[in-house]
N, C-alpha and C positions, 0 to 999 in steps of 0.2 A: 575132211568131210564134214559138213553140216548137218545139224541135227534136223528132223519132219520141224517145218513151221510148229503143228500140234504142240511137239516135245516141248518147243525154245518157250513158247506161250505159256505152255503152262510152268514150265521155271520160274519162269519171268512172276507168273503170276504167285507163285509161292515166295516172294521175295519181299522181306520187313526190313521197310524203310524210315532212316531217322534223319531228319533234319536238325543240327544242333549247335549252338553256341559252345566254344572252346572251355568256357565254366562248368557248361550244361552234361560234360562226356564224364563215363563213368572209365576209370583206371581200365574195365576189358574191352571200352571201346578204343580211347588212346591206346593200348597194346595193339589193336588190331588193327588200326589205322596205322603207326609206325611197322609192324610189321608186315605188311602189304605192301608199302610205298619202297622198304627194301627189299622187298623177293622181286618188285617189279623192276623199280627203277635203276636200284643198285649191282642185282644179283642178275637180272632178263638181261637188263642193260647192258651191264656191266662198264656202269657210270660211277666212280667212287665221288661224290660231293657231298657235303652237308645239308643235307634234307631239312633236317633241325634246324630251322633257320630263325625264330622267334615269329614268327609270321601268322602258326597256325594259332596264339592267343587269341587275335584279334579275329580270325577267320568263321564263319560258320561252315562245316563238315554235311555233305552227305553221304549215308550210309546207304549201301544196301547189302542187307546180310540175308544169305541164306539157309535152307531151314538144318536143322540140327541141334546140339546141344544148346539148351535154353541160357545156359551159365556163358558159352562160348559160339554163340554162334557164328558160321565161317564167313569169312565176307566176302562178297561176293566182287562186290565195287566200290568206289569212294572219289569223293572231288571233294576238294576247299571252295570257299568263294570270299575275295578277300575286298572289302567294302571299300569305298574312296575314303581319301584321307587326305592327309595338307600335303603330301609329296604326289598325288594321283590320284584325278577325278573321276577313274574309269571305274568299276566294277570290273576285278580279274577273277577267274574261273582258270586255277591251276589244279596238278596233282591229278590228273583224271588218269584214273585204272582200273580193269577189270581182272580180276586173277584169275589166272589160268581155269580150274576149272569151271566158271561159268561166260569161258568166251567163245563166239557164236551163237548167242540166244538174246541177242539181238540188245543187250544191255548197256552199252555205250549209246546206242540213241534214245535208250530209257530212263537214262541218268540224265542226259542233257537236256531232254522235254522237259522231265522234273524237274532241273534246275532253272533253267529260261521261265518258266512259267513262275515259282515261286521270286527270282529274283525282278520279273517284270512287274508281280503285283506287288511285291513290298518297295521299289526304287523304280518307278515309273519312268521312263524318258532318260535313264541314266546309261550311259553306251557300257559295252561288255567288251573285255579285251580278251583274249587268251594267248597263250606263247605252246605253240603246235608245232610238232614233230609234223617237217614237210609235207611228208606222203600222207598226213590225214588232211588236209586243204580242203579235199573233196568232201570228206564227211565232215567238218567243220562249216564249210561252205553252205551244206543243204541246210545250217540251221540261220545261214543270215550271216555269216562271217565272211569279209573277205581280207585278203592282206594287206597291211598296212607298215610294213617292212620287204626288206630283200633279205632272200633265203639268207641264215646265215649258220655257223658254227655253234653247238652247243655241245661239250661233254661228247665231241666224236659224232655227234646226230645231227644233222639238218633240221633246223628251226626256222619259224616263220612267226612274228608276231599279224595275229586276226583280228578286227574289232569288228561290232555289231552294234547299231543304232537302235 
């Protein structure tokens, strides 16, 4: 069941959000980001891979934490965006999660306005790639993506690589 529009809205609008370089995170944001990425990917999933893949150094991290302990607050959502580089010209946007309790308040398309918009003003004209779980095509799609691969195998899921111009 879905929360009143009202409800998800005002969530949403209680939600502190950081945008930040992999030097820039303090030790309770790296816990909360690895700890998210396996309650989702590892544990929802029930995908065992190495997350830890050296990647998020170079990455910048969005947050979105919602409200609660000042020291700990929960997190609500999170994405990498991992910049071009001499192996990949693209702009990738991996890692996208929301946990459990702030999903259906509409914050996967709240994350990804946020991030399209900041990665379009800092890297103008530079294409965005993503590696999507099939069945989100559609909400990938509505933001400019389309496929750029044949479905294929990941860790037991359907995956599709998307890019955006």
């Amino acid at each position: 069941m879905t929360e009143p529009q009202h409800t998800a809205a005002t969530r949403r609008a209680q939600l502190e959000w950081r945008w930040k370089a992999f030097s820039d995170l303090s030790s309770a944001e790296v816990y909360a980001m690895l700890a998210a990425r396996s309650a989702v990917f590892v544990v929802e999933q029930n995908c065992v891979y190495g997350d830890i893949d050296g990647l998020d150094l170079d990455a910048w991290h969005l947050f979105a934490f919602g409200p609660g302990d000042e020291r700990y607050p929960p997190l609500a959502g999170y994405l990498r965006v991992l910049l071009p580089d001499a192996e990949d010209s693209d702009i990738r946007i991996g890692r996208v999660l929301t946990t459990a309790p702030f999903r259906g308040i509409g914050l996967g398309n709240a994350m990804l306005e946020r991030s399209l918009e900041h990665i379009r003003a800092q890297w103008p004209g530079t294409p965005i790639r993503l590696h999507a779980q099939a069945h989100l095509q559609g909400f990938y799609g509505a933001f400019g993506f389309t496929p750029v691969s044949e479905i294929h195998d990941e860790d037991d899921i359907p995956h599709v690589w998307m890019r955006s111009l």
